[in-house]
Structure formats: structure tokens, C-alpha cells
C-alpha positions as CSV (number, residue, x, y, z in Angstrom):
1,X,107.8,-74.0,-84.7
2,X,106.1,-77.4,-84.5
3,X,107.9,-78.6,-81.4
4,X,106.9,-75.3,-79.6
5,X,103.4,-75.7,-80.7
6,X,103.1,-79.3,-79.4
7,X,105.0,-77.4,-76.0
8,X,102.5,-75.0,-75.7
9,X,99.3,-77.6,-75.8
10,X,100.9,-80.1,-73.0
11,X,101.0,-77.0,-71.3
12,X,97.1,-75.9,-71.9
13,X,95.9,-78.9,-71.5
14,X,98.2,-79.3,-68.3
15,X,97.1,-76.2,-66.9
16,X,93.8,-76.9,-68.0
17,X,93.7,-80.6,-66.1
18,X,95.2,-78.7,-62.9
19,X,92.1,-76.0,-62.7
20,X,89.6,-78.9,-63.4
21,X,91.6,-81.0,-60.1
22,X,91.7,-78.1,-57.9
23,X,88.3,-77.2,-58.9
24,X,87.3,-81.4,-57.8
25,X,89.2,-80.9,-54.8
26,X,87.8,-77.8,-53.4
27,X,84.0,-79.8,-54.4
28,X,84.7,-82.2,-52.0
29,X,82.7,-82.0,-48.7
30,X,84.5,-81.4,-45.7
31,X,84.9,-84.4,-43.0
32,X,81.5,-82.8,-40.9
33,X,79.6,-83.0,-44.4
34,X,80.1,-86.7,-45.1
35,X,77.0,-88.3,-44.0
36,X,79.2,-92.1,-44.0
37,X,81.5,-91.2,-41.3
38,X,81.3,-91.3,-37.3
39,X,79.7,-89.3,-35.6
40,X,82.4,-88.5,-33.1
41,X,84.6,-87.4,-36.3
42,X,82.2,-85.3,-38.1
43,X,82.3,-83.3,-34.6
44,X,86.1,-83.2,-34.8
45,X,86.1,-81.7,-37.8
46,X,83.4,-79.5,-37.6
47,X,85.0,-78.2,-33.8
48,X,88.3,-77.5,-35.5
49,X,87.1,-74.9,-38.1
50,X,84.8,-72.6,-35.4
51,X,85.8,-69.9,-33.9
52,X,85.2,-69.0,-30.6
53,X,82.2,-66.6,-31.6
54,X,80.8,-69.6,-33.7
55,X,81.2,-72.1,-30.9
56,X,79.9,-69.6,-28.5
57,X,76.3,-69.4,-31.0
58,X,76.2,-72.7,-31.0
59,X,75.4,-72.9,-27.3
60,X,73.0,-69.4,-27.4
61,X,69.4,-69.5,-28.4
62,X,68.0,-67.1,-30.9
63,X,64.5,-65.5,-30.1
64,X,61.5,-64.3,-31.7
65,X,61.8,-60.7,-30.4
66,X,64.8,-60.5,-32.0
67,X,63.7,-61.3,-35.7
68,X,60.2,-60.9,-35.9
69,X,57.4,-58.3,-36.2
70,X,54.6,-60.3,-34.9
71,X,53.8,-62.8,-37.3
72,X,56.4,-61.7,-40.3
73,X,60.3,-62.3,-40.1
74,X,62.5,-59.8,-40.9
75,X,65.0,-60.4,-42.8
76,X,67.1,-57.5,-42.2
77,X,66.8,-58.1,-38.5
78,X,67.8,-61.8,-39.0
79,X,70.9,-60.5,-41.2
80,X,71.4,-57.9,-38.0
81,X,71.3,-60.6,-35.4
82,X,72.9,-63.5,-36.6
83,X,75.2,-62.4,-39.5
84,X,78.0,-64.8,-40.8
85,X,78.0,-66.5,-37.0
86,X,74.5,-68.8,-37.0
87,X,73.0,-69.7,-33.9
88,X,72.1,-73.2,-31.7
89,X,68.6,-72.5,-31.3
90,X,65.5,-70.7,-32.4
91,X,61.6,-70.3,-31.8
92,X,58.5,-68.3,-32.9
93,X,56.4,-68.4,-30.5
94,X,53.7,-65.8,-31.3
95,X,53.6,-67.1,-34.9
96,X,50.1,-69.7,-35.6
97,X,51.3,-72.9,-36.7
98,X,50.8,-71.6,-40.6
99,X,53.2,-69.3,-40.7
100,X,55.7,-71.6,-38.7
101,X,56.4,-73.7,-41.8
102,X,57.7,-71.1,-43.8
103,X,59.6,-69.1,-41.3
104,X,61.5,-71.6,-39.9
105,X,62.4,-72.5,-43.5
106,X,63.6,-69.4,-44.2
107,X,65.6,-69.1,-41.1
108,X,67.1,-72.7,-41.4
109,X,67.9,-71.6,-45.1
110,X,69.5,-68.5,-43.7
111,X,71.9,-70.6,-41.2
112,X,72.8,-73.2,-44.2
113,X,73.5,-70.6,-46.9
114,X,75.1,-67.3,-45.3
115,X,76.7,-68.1,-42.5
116,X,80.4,-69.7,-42.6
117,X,79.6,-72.8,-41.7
118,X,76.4,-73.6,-42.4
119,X,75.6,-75.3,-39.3
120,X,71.1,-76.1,-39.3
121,X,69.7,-74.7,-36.0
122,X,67.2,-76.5,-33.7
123,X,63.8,-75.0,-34.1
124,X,62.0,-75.2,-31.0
125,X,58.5,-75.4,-29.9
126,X,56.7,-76.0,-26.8
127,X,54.2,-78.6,-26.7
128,X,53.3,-79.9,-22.9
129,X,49.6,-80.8,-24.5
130,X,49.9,-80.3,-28.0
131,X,51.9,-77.9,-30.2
132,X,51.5,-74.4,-28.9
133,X,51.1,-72.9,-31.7
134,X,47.5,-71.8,-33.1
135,X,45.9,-74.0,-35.3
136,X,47.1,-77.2,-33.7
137,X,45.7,-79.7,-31.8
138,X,44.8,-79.1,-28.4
139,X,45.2,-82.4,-26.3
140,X,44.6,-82.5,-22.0
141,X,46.8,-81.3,-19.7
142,X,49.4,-83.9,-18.0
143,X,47.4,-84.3,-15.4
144,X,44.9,-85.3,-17.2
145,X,46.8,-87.7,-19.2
146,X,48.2,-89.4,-15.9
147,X,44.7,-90.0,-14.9
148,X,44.1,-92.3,-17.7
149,X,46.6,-94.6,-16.1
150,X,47.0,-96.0,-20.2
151,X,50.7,-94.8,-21.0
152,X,49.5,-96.0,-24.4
153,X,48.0,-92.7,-24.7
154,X,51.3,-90.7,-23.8
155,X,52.7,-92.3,-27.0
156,X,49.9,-91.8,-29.3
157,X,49.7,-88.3,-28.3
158,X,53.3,-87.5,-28.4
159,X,53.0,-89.3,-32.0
160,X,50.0,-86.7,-33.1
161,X,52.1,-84.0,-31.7
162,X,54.6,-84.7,-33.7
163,X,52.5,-84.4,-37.0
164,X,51.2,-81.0,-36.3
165,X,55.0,-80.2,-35.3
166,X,56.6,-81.4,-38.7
167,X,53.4,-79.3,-40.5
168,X,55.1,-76.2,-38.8
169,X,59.1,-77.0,-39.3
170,X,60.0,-78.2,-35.6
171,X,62.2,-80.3,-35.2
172,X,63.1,-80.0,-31.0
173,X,60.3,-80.0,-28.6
174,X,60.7,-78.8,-24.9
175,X,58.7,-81.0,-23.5
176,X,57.6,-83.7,-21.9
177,X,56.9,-82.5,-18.6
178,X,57.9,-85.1,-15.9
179,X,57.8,-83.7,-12.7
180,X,56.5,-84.7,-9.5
181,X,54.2,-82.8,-7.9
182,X,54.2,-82.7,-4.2
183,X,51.7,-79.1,-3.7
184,X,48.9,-78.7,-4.7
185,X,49.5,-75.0,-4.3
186,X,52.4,-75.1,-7.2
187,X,50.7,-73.1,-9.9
188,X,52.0,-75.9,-12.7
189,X,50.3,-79.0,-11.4
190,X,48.7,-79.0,-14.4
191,X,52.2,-80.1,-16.3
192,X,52.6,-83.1,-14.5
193,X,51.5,-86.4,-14.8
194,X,51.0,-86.4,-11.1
195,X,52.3,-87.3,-7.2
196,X,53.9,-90.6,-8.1
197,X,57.3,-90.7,-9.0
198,X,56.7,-94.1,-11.2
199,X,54.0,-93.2,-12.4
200,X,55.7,-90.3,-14.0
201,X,58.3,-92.4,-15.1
202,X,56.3,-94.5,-16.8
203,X,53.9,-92.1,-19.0
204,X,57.6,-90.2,-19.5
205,X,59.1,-93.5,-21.0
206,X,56.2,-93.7,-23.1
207,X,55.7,-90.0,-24.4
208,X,59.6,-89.8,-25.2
209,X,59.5,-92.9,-27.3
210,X,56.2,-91.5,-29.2
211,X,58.9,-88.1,-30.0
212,X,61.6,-90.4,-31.3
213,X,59.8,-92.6,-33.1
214,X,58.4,-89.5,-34.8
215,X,61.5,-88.1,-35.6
216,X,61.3,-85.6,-32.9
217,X,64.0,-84.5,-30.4
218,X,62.3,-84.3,-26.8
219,X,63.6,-82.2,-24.1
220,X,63.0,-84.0,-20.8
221,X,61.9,-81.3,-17.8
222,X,62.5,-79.5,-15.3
223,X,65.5,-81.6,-13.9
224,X,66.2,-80.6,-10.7
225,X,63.2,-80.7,-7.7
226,X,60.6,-78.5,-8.7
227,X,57.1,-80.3,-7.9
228,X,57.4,-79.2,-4.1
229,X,58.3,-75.7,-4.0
230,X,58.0,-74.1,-0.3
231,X,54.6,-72.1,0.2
232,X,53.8,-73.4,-3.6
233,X,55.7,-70.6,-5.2
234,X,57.1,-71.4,-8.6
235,X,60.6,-70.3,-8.3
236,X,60.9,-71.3,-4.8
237,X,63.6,-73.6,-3.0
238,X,62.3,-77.2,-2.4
239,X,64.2,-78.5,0.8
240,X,64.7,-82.5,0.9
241,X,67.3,-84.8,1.7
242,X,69.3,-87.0,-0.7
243,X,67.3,-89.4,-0.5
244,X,63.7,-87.6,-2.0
245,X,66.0,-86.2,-3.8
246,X,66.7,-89.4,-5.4
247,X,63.8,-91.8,-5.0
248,X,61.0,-88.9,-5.7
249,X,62.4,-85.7,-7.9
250,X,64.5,-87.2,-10.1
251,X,63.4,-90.9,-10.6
252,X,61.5,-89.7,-13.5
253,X,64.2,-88.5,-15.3
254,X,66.1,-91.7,-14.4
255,X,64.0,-94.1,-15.7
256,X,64.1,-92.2,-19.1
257,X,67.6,-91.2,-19.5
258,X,69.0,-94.9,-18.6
259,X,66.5,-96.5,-21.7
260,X,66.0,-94.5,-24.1
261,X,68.7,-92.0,-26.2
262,X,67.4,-88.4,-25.3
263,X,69.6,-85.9,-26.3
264,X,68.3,-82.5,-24.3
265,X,67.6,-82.1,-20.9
266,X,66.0,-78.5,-19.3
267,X,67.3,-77.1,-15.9
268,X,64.4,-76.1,-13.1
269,X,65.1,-72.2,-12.6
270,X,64.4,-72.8,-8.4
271,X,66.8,-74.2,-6.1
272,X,66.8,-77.3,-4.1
273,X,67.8,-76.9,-0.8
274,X,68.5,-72.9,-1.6
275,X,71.2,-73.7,-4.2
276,X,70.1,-73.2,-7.5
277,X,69.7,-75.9,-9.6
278,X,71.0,-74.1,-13.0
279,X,74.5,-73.6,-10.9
280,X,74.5,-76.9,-9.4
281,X,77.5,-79.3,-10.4
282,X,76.3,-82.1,-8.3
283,X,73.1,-82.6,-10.1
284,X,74.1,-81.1,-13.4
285,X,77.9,-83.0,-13.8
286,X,78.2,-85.7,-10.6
287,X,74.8,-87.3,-11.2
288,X,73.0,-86.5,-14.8
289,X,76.7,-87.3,-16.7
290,X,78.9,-89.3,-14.4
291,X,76.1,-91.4,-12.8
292,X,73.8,-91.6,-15.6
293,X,75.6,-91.7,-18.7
294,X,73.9,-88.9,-20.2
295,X,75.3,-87.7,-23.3
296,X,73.2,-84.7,-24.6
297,X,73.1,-80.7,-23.4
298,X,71.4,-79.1,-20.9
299,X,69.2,-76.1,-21.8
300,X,68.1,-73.4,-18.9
301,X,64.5,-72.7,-18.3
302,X,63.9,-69.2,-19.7
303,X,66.6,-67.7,-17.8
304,X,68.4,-69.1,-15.4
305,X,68.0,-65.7,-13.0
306,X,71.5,-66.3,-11.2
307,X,71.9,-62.8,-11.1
308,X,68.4,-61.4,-11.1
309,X,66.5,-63.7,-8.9
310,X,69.0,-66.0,-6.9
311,X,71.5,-63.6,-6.3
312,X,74.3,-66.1,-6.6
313,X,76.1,-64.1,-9.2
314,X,77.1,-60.0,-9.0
315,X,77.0,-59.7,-12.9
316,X,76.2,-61.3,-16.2
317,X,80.2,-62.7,-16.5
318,X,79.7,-64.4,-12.7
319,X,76.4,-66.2,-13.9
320,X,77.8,-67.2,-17.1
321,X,80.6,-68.6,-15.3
322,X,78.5,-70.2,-12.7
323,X,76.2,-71.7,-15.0
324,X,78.7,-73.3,-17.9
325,X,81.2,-74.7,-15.2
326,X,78.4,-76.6,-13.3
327,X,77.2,-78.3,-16.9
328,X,74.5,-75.8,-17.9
329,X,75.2,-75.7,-22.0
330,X,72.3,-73.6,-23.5
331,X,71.2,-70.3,-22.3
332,X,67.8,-70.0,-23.5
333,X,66.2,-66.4,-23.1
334,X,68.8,-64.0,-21.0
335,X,72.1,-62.9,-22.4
336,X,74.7,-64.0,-19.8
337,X,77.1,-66.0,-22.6
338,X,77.9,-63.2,-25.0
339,X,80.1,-62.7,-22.1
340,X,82.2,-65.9,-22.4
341,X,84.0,-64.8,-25.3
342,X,85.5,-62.2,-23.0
343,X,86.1,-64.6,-20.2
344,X,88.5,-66.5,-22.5
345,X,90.0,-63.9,-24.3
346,X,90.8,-62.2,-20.5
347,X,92.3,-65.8,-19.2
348,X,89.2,-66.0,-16.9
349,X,87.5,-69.2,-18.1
350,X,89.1,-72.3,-20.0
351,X,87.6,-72.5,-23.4
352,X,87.0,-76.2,-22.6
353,X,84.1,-75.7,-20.9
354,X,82.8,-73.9,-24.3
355,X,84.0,-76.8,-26.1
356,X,82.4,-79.2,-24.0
357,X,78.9,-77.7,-24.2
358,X,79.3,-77.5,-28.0
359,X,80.4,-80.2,-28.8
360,X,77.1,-82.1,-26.9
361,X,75.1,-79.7,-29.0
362,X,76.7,-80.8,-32.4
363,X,77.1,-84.3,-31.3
364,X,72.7,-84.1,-30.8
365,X,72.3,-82.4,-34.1
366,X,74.3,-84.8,-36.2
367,X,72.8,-87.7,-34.2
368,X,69.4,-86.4,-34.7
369,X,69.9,-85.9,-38.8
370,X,69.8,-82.0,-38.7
371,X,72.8,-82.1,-40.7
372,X,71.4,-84.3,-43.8
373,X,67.6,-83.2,-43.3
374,X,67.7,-79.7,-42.3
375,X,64.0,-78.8,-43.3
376,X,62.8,-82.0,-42.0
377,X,61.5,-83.1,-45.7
378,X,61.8,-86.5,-44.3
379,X,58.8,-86.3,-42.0
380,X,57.0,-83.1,-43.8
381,X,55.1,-85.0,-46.1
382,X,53.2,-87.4,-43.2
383,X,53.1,-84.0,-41.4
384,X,49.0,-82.7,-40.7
385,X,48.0,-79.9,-38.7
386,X,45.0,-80.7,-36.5
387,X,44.3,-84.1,-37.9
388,X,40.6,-85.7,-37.8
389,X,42.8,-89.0,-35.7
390,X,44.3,-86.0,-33.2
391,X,41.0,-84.5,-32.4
392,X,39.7,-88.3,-31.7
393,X,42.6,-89.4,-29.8
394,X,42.5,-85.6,-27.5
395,X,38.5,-86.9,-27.2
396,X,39.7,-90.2,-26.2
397,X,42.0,-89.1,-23.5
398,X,39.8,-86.5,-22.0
399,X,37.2,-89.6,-21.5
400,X,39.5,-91.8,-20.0
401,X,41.3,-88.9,-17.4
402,X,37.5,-88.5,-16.0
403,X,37.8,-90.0,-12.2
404,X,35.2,-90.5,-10.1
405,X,35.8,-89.7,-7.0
406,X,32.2,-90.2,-4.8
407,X,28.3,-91.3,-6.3
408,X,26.4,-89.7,-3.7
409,X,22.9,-91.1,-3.5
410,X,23.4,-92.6,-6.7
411,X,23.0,-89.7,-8.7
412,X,25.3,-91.1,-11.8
413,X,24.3,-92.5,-14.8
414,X,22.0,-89.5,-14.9
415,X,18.7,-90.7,-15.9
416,X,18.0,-88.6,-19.1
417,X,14.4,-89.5,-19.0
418,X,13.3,-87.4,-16.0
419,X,15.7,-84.3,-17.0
420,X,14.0,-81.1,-17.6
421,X,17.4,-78.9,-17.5
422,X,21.4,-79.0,-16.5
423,X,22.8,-76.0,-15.2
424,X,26.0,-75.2,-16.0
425,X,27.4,-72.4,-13.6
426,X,30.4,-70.1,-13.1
427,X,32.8,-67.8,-15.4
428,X,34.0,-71.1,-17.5
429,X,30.2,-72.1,-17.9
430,X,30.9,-70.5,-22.0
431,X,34.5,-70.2,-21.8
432,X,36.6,-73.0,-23.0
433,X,39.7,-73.1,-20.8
434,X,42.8,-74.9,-22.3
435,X,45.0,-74.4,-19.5
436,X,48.5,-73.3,-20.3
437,X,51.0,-73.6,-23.1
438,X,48.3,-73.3,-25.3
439,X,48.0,-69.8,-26.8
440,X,44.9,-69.9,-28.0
441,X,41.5,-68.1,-25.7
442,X,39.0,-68.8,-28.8
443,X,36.1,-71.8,-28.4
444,X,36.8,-72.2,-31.8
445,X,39.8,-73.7,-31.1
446,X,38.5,-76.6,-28.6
């Protein structure tokens, strides 16, 4: 009776010490979780226990028509939409910077804690002169900023930005701006920093490293020719040879992507030369990657239209296909890649072209710390919504952008002593025009 007694507790205590191992064991974070090891492994990991569905969210964007009602998320439509999947990507654009904090909290919390894998999203804002969203600081336009000639300013400003972006939860911008602008006529010369390709490059270098140093991923755009559309339509072909191709359109986007580690490049929705530049391998694969080195994902503009507006492709499949093969890796706003999942399942596209694109999306979120500071605590703190040293600084720059371009008769300095009146005439004599990007109409808010 005593030897079976003493039999019985080795095996308790055995069985006991087993549970308690297994229960270490399954603790343990996987390989992708471990903040010590490589990047390039963490993605190896992670890339071996998607599935095609998850891999194929990773490189899809997910909107604020699908999940909110105005300015409230709903959760139900969030559960709807995204499920156990996650997604890449996701905005709020109609929400005021306010409710941005909290929303994007909840949805990053969503993506961590209910779906299989609990991959953080990039949450995205515009911000070509300031966050877009209402409440935050309102800088000049591009153009503005360019006329300055003091890329000092590009970095201070990109630095403000960024406080009024980590006040609202974003953590990828789509911005800067960097094209050249060639018409007057385009309706976005506002976005530039002007008609000089070095120029461009230079306030670029400078607003980019303002983003990174503030813990803010930058999306460089429109890559591709788009400052000289033909007639000075927006979505218009601009027709050049190679070399304005080269020396002009893209030397902006040069000079930043050969100094300075940007992960996220947009795609112009035009065409150069009547090929679009969202389906173009040459300037997508053969120059951005094999030329340039660069390591990060492309993102379309809102839609990459191959199907609606260029024509190129007879379905959602064809533009999908047209899009991913040539290096396009995000589609941001149509719903062309739900259809890869078919593709592969039907033999019609490798699923190393998925893998490709995802795995530049993963390797830019581990890189960027999305993985270890989801909320972007990090920066949250130091994070102020229309700051008293933003305001100055957007006062500062609109100063220094004023050019004078002819002192006819010597009217300037004015002479304040022999002023009566000033008129001030025409339909923005009491209306405070932003320009756009900014969603804001109200004088209140500039």
C-alpha cells in the first residue's frame, strides 16, 4: 500500500510538471513576436503561418465607409468586415482629429486581439499641409513652402505634423507631395513644391527626414509623371522621353529613396506616355527596385482605374493581375484584389507575386515598430493637437513663401501714415480658403 502510494505521487506530480511545461511552452512567443530577432526572420515566420486570405488583407486597405457611421465606429460592421482575417491598412477620414485617437485604438485593438494573427494595421492619414483632420494645424500649401526656399521649414513642419498625428493614433502618412509641376493648368499645383526638379528634391529630403525622425512612416508621391498632364487634366497621359522622364519626374523621388530609408511609395493614377503608371513594370520593378534599391511597397492612388478609366483591363481579375505583376502591392480604395484569391486557387496567378507584396508590407511594419508599439504609446505622450509652436511655425512659413514679384511706383512699404482705408475685394475677401486636403471651410479654423 505504501509503495503504490509513493507510485501514485511521482505520477501527480509527473503529470502535474508536464501540464505546467506544456503550459511554458505554448507561453512562448512565436519567432514573428520576438522583438530580439531579425527582421528578415520575424517575416519568415510570420509568412509561414498566413493563409492566402490573410496574406491577401495584408496587401488591401480598409476604409471608413465600410466601418463607420460618420464620426462613430461600428463595431458590428468592423466584426462584419474584417472578421478573424485583419487588414494592411485603414483611415477615417471624415472623423475630426478627436475622435481619431480613440477609433484607431479601437480598431488597432480589434486587429491585435480577434483576429488569428494579430498582425497591427497602418493607420493612415493624409497630411500634404498639415493633418487633415479637423482640429489640427493648418500649415501652407507646397507651394507655398517651396517659395520659402528654407528646406529647414519642410522639416519643422513635417515635425509639427507629426504631433498633431500621434494626438490622433497615425502612424503612416501619405504624404509628402514631390511632384514637379510643369502646367500651370494641373488643378494640384498647389501640392507641389514647385517647377524645379531639385528643388523638389531638396524640400522632399528634408520633410521625409522631419516624418522619421518623428516616428512617422511617409509615403513619398505620386511616382510616376504627373506634374505635366496634357491640356492640364488630372488623370491625363504626360508624354516625354526617357530622359525627362529621368532628369525631371522622377529626380525627386530619387534623391529621397537613394538617402534616406522610406518604406511606402504611392503610384500616379495617369499614364506616362498613354501607359498607365499603376500597370507599369518598368517604372514600378526595372527602375524603383532594381535601379534604386528600394525595399518598401507601393500603394495605388485611390484606385488605380485600370478598368474604369484606362481601359487596360476587361474586368476586376485583368486589373488585379495587371497591377500586382507590374509591382503595385496595396490597393487602396477599389476592390480589384479580393480577386486574387481566385486567381491562385484557378492556377491563373503564382502566389509569389502575393508573397512578394506582403512580405514588403510586413517587412515596413516590423521595421517601423508597429509590431512592439502598436498604439504608438511611444510618441503619444509628446503628441499635441494644434500646438501654440505649430500655429507660429504655419505663421512663419506663410511670411517667408510671400514673393515679390514687381514694386510699381514704389507703392510697398505702404506708408501707414497717409492710409485712410484698404479694400479687400472678391468672394475670399471674408472667406478663409485653405486649399485642399484640408477638410475644414470654417474661419475658425485658420
Amino acid at each position: 500500500r505504501i509503495i503504490a502510494t509513493s507510485l501514485n505521487k511521482k505520477r501527480f506530480l509527473s503529470g502535474v510538471f508536464l501540464t505546467l511545461l506544456a503550459t511554458v511552452v505554448n507561453a512562448q512567443p512565436f519567432p514573428y513576436q520576438q522583438a530580439g530577432l531579425p527582421v528578415s526572420q520575424r517575416v519568415d515566420d510570420l509568412m509561414k503561418r498566413m493563409t492566402l486570405e490573410e496574406k491577401i488583407a495584408q496587401i488591401r486597405h480598409l476604409h471608413s465607409w465600410d466601418i463607420f457611421n460618420e464620426q462613430t465606429l461600428d463595431k458590428e460592421k468592423l466584426t462584419a468586415v474584417v472578421g478573424e482575417t485583419g487588414y494592411g491598412f485603414v483611415e477615417g477620414f471624415p472623423l475630426t482629429g478627436e475622435n481619431c485617437r480613440s477609433s484607431m485604438r479601437e480598431i488597432q485593438e480589434y486587429m491585435l486581439t480577434r483576429t488569428r494573427l494579430g498582425i497591427p494595421a497602418f493607420t493612415v492619414a493624409e497630411s500634404l499641409h498639415g493633418s487633415a483632420h479637423e482640429g489640427s494645424t493648418i500649415f501652407p500649401q507646397n507651394i507655398a513652402l517651396g517659395s520659402t526656399f528654407n528646406p529647414a521649414l519642410a522639416y519643422r513642419r513635417a515635425c509639427m505634423t507629426a504631433d498633431d498625428l500621434h494626438a490622433q493614433g497615425m502612424r503612416q502618412v501619405l504624404a509628402p507631395c514631390i511632384d514637379v509641376v510643369r502646367d500651370l493648368r494641373w488643378g494640384r499645383v498647389e501640392e507641389s513644391y514647385g517647377e524645379d526638379p531639385y528643388l523638389c528634391g531638396i524640400f522632399a529630403q528634408s520633410e521625409v527626414k522631419g516624418y522619421l525622425d518623428s516616428g512617422i512612416s511617409p509615403m513619398l508621391k505620386h511616382y510616376g509623371p504627373h506634374g505635366n498632364p496634357l491640356g492640364g487634366l488630372n488623370l491625363a497621359s504626360v508624354d516625354c522621353g526617357l530622359y525627362d522622364l529621368h532628369a525631371v519626374y522622377l529626380k525627386p523621388f530619387e534623391m529621397v529613396l537613394r538617402h534616406l530609408p522610406v518604406y511606402a511609395v504611392m503610384s500616379t493614377y495617369n499614364s506616362w506616355n498613354r501607359i498607365p503608371n499603376s500597370a507599369s513594370r518598368y517604372l514600378l520593378t526595372d527602375i524603383l527596385r532594381d535601379r534604386w534599391g528600394f525595399k518598401g511597397y507601393v500603394y495605388s492612388d485611390w484606385g488605380a482605374m485600370l478598368e474604369t478609366f484606362h481601359h487596360t483591363a476587361a474586368n476586376k481579375a485583368e486589373a488585379a493581375t495587371q497591377a500586382l505583376t507590374a509591382g503595385l502591392d496595396v490597393e487602396a480604395s477599389s476592390e480589384c484584389y479580393p480577386e486574387l484569391f481566385r486567381l491562385v486557387k484557378e492556377g491563373k496567378l503564382d502566389e509569389s507575386y502575393i508573397n512578394t507584396a506582403v512580405r514588403r508590407v510586413l517587412t515596413a511594419k516590423f521595421e517601423c515598430g508597429l509590431f512592439e508599439d502598436p498604439y504608438g504609446d511611444k510618441h503619444a505622450a509628446s503628441g499635441e493637437m494644434h500646438s501654440l509652436r505649430s500655429v507660429e511655425l504655419s505663421r512663419q512659413i506663410a511670411e517667408e513663401s510671400i514673393v515679390l514679384l514687381k514694386n510699381e511706383d514704389n507703392l510697398l512699404p505702404l506708408d501707414m501714415n497717409k492710409l485712410t482705408s484698404i479694400a479687400v475685394l472678391g468672394p475670399n475677401a471674408d472667406q478663409v480658403q485653405f486649399g485642399d486636403y484640408t477638410w475644414s471651410r470654417d474661419n475658425k479654423d485658420g
